[in-house]
RONULO-395230 format. One line per 2 residues: number of its first residue (from 1); for each residue x, y, z of C-alpha. Coordinates in nm, 2 decimals, padded with zeros to 4 digits. Layout:
<rs>
NUM	X Y Z; ...
</rs>
This chain:
<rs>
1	-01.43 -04.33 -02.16; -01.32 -04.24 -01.81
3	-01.47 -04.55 -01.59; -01.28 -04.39 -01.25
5	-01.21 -04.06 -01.11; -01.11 -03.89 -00.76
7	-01.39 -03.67 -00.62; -01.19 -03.39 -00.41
9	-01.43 -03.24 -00.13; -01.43 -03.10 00.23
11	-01.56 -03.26 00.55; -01.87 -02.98 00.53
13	-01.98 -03.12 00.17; -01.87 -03.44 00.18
15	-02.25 -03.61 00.24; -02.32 -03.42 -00.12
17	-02.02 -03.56 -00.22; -02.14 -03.90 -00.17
19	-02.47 -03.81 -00.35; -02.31 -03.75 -00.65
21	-02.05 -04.06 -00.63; -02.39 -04.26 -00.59
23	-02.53 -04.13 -00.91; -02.22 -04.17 -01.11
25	-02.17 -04.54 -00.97; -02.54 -04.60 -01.07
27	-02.38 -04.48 -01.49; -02.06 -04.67 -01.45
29	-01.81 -04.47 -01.33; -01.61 -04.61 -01.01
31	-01.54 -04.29 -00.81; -01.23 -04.21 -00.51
33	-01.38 -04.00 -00.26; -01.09 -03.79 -00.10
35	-01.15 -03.51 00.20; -00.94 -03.21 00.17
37	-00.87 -02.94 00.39; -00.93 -02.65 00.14
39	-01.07 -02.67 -00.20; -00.87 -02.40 -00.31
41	-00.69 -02.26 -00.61; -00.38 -02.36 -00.47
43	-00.50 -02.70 -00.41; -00.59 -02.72 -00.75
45	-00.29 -02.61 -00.93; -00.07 -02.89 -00.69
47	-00.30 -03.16 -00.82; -00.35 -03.10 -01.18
49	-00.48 -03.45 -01.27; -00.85 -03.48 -01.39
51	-01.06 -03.52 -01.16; -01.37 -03.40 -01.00
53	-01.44 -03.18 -00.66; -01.79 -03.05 -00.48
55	-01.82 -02.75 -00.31; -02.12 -02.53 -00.19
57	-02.21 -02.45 -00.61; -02.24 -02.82 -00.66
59	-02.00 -03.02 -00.85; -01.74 -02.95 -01.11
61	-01.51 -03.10 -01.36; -01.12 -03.00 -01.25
63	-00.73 -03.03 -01.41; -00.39 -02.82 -01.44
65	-00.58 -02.57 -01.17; -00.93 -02.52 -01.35
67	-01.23 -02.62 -01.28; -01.55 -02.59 -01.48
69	-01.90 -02.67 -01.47; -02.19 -02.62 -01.77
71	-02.27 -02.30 -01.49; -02.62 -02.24 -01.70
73	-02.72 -01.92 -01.46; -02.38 -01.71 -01.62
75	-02.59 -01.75 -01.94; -02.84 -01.52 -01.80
77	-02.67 -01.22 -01.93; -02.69 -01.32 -02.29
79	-03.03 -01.51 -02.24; -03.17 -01.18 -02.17
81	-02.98 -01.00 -02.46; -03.12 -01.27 -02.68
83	-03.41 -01.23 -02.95; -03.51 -01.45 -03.25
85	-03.43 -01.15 -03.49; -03.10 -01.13 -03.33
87	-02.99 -01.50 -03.32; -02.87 -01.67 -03.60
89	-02.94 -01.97 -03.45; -03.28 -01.90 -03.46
91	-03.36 -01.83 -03.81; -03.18 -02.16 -03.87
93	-03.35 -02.37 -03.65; -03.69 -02.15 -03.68
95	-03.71 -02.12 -03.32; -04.00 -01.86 -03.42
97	-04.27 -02.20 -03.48; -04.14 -02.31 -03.09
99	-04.00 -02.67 -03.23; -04.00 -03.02 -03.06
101	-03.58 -03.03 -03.10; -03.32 -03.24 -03.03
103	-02.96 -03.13 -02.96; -02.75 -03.46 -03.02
105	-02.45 -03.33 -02.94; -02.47 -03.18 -02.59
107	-02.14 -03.00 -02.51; -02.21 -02.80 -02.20
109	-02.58 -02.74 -02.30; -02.57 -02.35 -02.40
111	-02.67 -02.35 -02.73; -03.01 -02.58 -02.57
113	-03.07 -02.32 -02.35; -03.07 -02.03 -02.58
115	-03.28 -02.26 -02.79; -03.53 -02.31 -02.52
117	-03.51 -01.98 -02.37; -03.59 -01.87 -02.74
119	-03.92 -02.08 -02.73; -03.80 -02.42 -02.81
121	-03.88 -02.77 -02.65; -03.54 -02.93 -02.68
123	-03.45 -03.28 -02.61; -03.07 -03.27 -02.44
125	-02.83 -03.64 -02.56; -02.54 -03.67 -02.33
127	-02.40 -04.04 -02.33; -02.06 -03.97 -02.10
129	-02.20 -04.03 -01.76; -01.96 -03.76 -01.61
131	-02.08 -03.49 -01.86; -02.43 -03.59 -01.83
133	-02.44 -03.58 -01.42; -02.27 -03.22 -01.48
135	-02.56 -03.10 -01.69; -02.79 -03.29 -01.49
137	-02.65 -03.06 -01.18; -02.69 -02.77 -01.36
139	-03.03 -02.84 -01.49; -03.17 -02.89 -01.13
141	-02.99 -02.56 -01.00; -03.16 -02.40 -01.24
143	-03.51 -02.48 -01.15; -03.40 -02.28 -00.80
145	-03.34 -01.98 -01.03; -03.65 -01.72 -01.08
147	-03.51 -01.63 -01.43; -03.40 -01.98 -01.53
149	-03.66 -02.20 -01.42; -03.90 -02.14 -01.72
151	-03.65 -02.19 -01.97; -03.52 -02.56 -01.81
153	-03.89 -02.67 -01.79; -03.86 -02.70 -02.21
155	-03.51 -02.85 -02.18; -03.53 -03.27 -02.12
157	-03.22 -03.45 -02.04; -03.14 -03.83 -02.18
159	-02.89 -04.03 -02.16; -02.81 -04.20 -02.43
161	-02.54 -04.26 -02.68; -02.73 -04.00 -02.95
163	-02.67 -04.26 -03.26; -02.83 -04.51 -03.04
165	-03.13 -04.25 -02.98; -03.17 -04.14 -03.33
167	-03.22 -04.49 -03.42; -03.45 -04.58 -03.14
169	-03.63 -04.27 -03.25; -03.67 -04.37 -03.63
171	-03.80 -04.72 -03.53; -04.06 -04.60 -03.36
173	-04.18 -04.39 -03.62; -04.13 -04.03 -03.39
175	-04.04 -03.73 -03.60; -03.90 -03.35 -03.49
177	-03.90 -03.08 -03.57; -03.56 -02.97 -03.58
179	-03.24 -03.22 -03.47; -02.94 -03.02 -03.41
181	-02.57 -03.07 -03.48; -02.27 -02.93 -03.31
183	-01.95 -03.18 -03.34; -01.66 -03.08 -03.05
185	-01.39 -03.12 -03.27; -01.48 -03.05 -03.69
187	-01.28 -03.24 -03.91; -01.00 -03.14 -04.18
189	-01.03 -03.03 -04.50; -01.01 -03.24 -04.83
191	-00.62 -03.10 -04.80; -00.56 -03.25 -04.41
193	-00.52 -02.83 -04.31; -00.66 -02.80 -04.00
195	-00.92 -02.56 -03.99; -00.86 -02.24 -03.84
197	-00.89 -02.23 -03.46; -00.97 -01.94 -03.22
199	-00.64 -01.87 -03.05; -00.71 -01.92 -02.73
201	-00.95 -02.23 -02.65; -01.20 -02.11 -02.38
203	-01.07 -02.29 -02.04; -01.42 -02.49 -02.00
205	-01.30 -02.66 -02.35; -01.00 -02.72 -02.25
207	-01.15 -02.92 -01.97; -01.34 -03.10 -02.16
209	-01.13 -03.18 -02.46; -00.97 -03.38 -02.16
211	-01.24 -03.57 -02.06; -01.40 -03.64 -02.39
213	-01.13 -03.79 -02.59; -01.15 -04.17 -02.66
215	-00.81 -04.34 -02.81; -00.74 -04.00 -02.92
217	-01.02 -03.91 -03.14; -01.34 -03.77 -03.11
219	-01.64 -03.88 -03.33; -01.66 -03.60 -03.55
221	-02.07 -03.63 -03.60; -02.06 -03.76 -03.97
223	-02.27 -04.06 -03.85; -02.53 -03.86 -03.72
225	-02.62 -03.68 -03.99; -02.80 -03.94 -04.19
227	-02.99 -04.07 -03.86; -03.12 -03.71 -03.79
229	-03.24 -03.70 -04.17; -03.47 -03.98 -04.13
231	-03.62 -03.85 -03.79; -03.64 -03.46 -03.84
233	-03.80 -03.23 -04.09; -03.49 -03.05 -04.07
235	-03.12 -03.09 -04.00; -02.90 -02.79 -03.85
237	-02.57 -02.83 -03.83; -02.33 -02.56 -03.65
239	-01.97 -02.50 -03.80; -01.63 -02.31 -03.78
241	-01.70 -02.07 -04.13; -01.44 -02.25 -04.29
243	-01.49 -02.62 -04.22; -01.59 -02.89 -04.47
245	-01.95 -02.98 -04.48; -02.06 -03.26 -04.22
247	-02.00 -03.60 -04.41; -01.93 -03.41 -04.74
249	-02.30 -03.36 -04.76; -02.39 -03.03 -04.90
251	-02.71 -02.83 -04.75; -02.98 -02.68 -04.90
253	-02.90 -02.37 -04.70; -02.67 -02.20 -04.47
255	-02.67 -01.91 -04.26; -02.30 -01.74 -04.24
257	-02.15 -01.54 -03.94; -01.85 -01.44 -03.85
259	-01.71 -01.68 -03.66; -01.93 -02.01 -03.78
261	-02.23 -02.05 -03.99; -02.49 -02.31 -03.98
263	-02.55 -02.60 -04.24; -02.93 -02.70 -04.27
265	-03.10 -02.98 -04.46; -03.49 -03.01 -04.52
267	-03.61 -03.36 -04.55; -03.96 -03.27 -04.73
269	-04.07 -03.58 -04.71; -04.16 -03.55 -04.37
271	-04.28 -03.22 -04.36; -04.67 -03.23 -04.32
</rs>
C-alpha cells in the first residue's frame, strides 16, 4: 500500500493542501508537499508519476497526465435518469424495501450512490487511506450540493479493512439487509482465459488500478463472500457477464445485462 506520495498544489491552495496532508498523515500516509506555478495539463503530462494535487475542486488522484477524483456531482445526470424499474441493481439488491446496505468494496462510490439515491442506507468500506480521504472529499462536497445532499445523508463512510468489518460485524451479532460485492479486478476462468475486457479501461480505472495494486495482485473478493453470508440476509455480487462465480460459489439467482449481471445469495436463516 502506498505509505508516501507528493501532493502538487499552488501558493493560492496550499493551506487546503495542508489540510488534506494532515488527514492523510493522521491514516498513515507520509505526504511531500510541493508548490507549483500552474497546476496544469502540461504540468501533468511532464510529471507522470503518481501522485496527488489540490486545486479549487478539492483534491485528486494524478499520473501519465490524468487526474481523477470519485467527482460524485457528474453522477447527477444519471441519478436523475435513475428509477428502481429501470436499475438492475435495484431489483437485485431490492432497493424497493429501502435496505440498511453495505458496499464492501468501495471503488469510487457510484454504485453507493445510485443505491442511496434509489432509497437505500448504505454503509461505504474503504481501507486505502488515499482512496478513502478521496471519497471522504467527495462525500462532504456533496452535502454543498442542493441535488446531492439528500442522497449522501443515507451514504456512511468507514474505514476499515471490509474483512476486518464483516467480522467485527458478525461478532456483535448486527445483521443487513443487503452486503454488496463488486471486486476491481474478477478473476480467471477454470481455463486461466482472462475474461473479456472492455477495450478501453475508463481513465479514472486506470488511475486507480495504479494506486490499488499490492505486490501485483489485487484481492479478488473471494474472502468476503462467506463473511457477508453470515451478516446479511442477502449477498449481491456484481460481475463482468462472463466471469466465474465469486469463490466458485453458485447463487440462488442472477440478474443478467449486457455488460455484467449480478450474483445473489439468500441466507434464510436470517431472514425474519
Amino acid at each position: 500500500m502506498v505509505s508516501e506520495i507528493r501532493l502538487y498544489t499552488e501558493q493560492e491552495f496550499h493551506e487546503k493542501a495542508q489540510q488534506y496532508s494532515a488527514v492523510l498523515s493522521s491514516r498513515g500516509v507520509s505526504v511531500n508537499i510541493e508548490l507549483i506555478e500552474k497546476l496544469n495539463a502540461r504540468f501533468l503530462r511532464l510529471n507522470p508519476e503518481l501522485s496527488l494535487c489540490v486545486d479549487a475542486d478539492g483534491l485528486w488522484l494524478a499520473a501519465n497526465g490524468m487526474k481523477m477524483q470519485p467527482d460524485w456531482k457528474a453522477e447527477v445526470g444519471r441519478l436523475k435518469r435513475a428509477s428502481l424499474k429501470s436499475e438492475m441493481i435495484a431489483r437485485a439488491c431490492n432497493l424497493a424495501e429501502k435496505p440498511q446496505l453495505v458496499d464492501a468494496t468501495a471503488g469510487l462510490g457510484h454504485d453507493s450512490l445510485l443505491m442511496a439515491h434509489l432509497g437505500a442506507h448504505v454503509t461505504l468500506v474503504e481501507r486505502h487511506p488515499i482512496l478513502f480521504t478521496l471519497l471522504e472529499d467527495s462525500h462532504q462536497r456533496a452535502q454543498q450540493d442542493a441535488f446531492l445532499s439528500s442522497v449522501v445523508a443515507r451514504i456512511e463512510l468507514v474505514f476499515s479493512d471490509s474483512a476486518d468489518y464483516l467480522k467485527h460485524l458478525s461478532t456483535t451479532n448486527q445483521i443487513f439487509d443487503v452486503v454488496y460485492l463488486d471486486p476491481m479486478f474478477p478473476q480467471r476462468d477454470q481455463n486461466q482465459q482472462a475474461v473479456k475486457k472492455q477495450a478501453q479501461v475508463k481513465k479514472q480505472m486506470q488511475l486507480l488500478h495504479l494506486l490499488l495494486p499490492e505486490d501485483g495482485e489485487m484481492d479478488l473478493g473471494d474472502n468476503l463472500l462467506d463473511l457477508a453470508q453470515k451478516i446479511a440476509k442477502r449477498v449481491v455480487v456484481k460481475r463482468p457477464r462472463l466471469a466465474v462465480f465469486l469463490a466458485n460459489q453458485e447463487p440462488q439467482h442472477q440478474w443478467q445485462g449486457d455488460a455484467c449481471r449480478f450474483d445473489v445469495y439468500f441466507q434464510h436463516d436470517l431472514v425474519t
